[in-house]
C-alpha positions in Angstrom: 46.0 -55.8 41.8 48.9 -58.3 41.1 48.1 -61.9 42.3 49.7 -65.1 42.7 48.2 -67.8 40.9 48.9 -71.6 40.3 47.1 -73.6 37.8 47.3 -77.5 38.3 45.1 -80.2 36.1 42.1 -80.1 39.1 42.1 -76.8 40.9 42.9 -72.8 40.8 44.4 -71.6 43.6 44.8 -67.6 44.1 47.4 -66.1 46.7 46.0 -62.7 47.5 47.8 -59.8 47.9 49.5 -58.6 51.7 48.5 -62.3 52.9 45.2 -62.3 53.1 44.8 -65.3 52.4 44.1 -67.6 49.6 40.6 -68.9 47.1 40.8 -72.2 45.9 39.0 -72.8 42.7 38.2 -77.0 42.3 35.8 -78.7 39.6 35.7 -81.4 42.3 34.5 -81.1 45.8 36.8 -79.7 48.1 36.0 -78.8 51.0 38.3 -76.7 53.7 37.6 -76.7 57.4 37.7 -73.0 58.8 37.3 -71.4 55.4 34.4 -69.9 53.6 32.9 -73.3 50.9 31.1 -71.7 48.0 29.2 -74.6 46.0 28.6 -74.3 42.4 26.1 -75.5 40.2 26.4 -74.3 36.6 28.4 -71.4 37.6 25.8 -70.3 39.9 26.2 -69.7 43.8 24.4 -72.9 45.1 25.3 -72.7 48.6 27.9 -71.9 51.4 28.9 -73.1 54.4 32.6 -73.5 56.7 32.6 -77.1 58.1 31.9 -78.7 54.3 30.7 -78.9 51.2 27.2 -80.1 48.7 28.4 -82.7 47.2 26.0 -82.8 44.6 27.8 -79.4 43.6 29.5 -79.5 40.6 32.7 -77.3 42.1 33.5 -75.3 45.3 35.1 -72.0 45.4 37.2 -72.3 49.2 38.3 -68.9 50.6 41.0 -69.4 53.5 40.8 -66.1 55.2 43.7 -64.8 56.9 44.1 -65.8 61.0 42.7 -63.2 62.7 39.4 -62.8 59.7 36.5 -65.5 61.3 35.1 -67.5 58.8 32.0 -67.7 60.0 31.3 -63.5 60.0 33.1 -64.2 56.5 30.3 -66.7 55.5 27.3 -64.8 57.1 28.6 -61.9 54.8 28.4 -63.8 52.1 25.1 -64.7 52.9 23.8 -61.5 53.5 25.0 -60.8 50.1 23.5 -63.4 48.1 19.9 -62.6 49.6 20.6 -59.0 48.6 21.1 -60.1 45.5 18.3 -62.4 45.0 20.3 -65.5 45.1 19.3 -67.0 47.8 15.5 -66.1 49.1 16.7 -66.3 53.0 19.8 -66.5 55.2 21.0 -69.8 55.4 23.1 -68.3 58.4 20.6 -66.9 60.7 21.9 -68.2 64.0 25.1 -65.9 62.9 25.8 -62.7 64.0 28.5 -60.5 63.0 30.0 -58.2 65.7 29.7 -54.5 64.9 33.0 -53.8 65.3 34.6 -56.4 63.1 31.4 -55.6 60.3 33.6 -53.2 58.7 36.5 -55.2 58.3 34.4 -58.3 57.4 32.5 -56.4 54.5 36.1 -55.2 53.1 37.8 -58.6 52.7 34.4 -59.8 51.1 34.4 -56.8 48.6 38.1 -57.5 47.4 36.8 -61.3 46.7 34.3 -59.8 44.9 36.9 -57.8 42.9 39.5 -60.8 42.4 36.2 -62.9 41.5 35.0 -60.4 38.7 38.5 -60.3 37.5 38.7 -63.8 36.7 35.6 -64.0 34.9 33.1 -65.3 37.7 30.9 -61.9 37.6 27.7 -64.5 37.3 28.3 -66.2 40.6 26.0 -64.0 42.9 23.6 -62.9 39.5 20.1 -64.5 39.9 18.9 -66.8 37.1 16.4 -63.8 36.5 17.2 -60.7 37.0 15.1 -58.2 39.6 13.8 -54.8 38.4 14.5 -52.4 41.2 14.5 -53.4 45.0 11.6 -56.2 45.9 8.2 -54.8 46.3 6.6 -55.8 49.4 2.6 -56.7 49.9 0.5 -55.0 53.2 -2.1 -57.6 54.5 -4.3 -57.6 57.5 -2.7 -61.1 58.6 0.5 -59.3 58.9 -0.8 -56.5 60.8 -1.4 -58.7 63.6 2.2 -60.2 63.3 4.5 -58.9 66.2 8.0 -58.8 65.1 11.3 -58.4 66.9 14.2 -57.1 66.6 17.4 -58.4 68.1 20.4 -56.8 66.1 23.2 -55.0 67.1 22.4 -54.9 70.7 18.9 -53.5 70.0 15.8 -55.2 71.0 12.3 -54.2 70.0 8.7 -55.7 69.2 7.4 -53.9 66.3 3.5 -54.2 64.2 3.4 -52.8 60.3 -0.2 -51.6 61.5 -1.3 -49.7 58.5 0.2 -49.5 55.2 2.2 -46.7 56.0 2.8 -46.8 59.5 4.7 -49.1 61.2 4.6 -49.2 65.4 7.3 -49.3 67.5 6.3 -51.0 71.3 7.3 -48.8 74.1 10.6 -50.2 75.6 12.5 -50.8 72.6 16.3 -50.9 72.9 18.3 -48.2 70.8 22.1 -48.5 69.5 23.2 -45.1 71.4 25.9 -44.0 68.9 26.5 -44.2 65.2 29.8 -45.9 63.7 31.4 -43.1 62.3 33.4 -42.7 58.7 36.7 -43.3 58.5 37.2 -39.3 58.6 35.2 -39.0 61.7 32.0 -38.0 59.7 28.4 -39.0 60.3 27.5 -41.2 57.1 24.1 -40.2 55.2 22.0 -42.9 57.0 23.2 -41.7 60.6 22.3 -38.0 60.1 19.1 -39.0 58.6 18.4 -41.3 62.1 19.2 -38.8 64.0 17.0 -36.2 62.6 14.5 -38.9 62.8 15.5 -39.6 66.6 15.1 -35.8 67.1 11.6 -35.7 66.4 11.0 -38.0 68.9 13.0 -36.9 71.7 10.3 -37.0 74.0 9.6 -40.6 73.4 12.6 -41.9 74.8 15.3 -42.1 78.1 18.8 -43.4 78.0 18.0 -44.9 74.6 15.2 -46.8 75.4 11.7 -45.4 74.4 9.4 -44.7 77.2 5.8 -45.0 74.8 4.7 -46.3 71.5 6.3 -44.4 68.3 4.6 -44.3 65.1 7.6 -45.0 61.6 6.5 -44.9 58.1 8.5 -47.8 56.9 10.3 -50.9 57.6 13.6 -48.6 56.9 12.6 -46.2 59.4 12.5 -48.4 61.9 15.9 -49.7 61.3 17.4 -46.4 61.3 15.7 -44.9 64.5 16.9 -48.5 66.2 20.4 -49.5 65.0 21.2 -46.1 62.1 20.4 -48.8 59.4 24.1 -50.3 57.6 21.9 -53.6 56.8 18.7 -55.0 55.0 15.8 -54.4 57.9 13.5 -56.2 56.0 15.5 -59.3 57.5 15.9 -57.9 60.2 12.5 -58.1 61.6 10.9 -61.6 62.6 7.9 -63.0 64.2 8.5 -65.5 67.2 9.3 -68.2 64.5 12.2 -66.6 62.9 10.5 -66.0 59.3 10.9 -62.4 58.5 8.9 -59.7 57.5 10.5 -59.7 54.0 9.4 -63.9 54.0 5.7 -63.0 54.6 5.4 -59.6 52.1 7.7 -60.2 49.3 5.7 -60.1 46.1 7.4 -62.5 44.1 
C-alpha cells in the first residue's frame, strides 16, 4: 500500500489510497467535525466520538472518511471493536445503529485503518492494558434467569430468558431476519448455513419468520444465529429494559 504522508512540527497527516480519505495524527487536541476522533492516553484508545474530542487526552487520531462513508457507522465500528477487544467494557455508541447494507462496507474501510495503523507502529492502540486469555467467560445466576432481555437488531425483535445454564428461551413472537447476506461469490457463509440448519429444526415453530411458540437455544450464540444469522457479538446484543446487556451482568471479570 503506498500512501501519502506529510509530517509537520504538530501533526501526521495520511492521504489514503483511491481517496478514501485522510487520518490526522496530532499530540494536541484536534478535533474534526464529521470525522471519526480517537483520544489517546499513553498510546492507548481512551475514547471516540464525531462532534469532539477529551481534552484531557493526550493526542487524537481524526479519520475523515470519504463523502458517501457516515461517520457515525464509522465510529460505532470502532466501538464495537474496541469492546471486542477488551478496550472498552461497553459501547459508548449504543443509541447507533449500523444499517445492514452499508455494515459490509463500513467494516472494510475500518480494517484498512487498522492496516495503515499497524503499519505505522500503532498496533497497541486497541491492545488492553492486560491481555484476555480466550473469549470472556460468562457466569449463570438465578437473578439473571429472571432477566427478560430483548432484542432489537437488524430488524429482529425478540424477548429472550437464559433459563438454565444451558438453555436459553426464546418468547413466542420473536421477529426473524428472513434471508442471509450472502458472500461476495453468492455463497452462504459458515454462520448462515449453521442458522439455517438450526432454523430447520424448528420449522414447525415458526410462520413468515416469526415464531408462533416458545423455542428452547443452548446459548447466547444460538440465539443470535436463529434470529439475525449472527455477523456480530450477541452477548451485546441482548438487554434487559434498562439497556445493560447480558454480557454487563455475566462477564466474569
Amino acid at each position: 500500500m503506498k500512501l501519502n504522508v506529510e509530517i509537520n512540527d504538530h501533526s501526521t497527516t495520511i492521504i489514503l489510497p483511491d481517496e478514501k480519505g485522510k487520518i490526522t495524527i496530532a499530540s494536541q487536541s484536534q478535533p474534526s467535525k464529521n470525522a471519526v476522533n480517537l483520544d489517546m492516553k499513553n498510546g492507548k484508545l481512551a475514547g471516540l466520538q464525531t462532534d469532539g474530542s477529551d481534552q484531557k487526552a493526550d493526542g487524537v487520531m481524526t479519520i475523515e472518511p470519504a463523502w458517501d462513508l457516515e461517520p457515525d457507522y464509522l465510529a460505532k465500528a470502532f466501538a464495537e471493536y474496541a469492546v471486542e477487544q477488551g478496550i472498552f467494557k461497553k459501547d459508548p455508541l449504543v443509541d447507533v445503529k449500523i444499517p445492514s447494507n452499508q455494515r459490509k462496507t463500513v467494516e472494510d474501510f475500518r480494517s484498512l485503518i487498522l492496516t495503515v495503523l499497524n503499519g505505522l507502529g500503532f498496533r497497541s492502540l486497541f491492545m488492553p492494558k492486560k491481555k484476555f486469555k480466550g473469549k470472556p467467560a460468562h457466569r449463570y445466576t438465578k437473578q439473571v434467569s429472571e432477566i427478560p432481555f430483548h432484542v432489537d437488531y437488524e430488524g429482529t425483535k425478540a424477548t429472550v430468558y437464559w433459563q438454565k445454564r444451558n438453555e436459553m428461551l426464546l418468547k413466542a413472537g420473536a421477529v426473524m431476519k428472513p434471508k442471509p447476506e450472502l458472500n461476495k461469490d453468492g455463497s452462504l457463509g459458515f454462520s448462515a448455513k449453521f442458522a439455517e440448519k438450526l432454523r430447520s429444526e424448528h420449522t414447525d415453530s415458526f410462520d413468515n419468520f416469526v415464531t408462533t411458540k416458545d423455542i428452547i437455544l443452548k446459548s447466547v450464540n444460538e440465539v443470535g444465529l436463529f434470529l439475525y444469522f449472527g455477523g456480530t457479538n450477541s452477548w451485546l446484543v441482548l438487554k434487559d429494559d434498562n439497556g445493560k446487556s447480558i454480557n454487563e451482568w455475566t462477564v466474569v471479570k
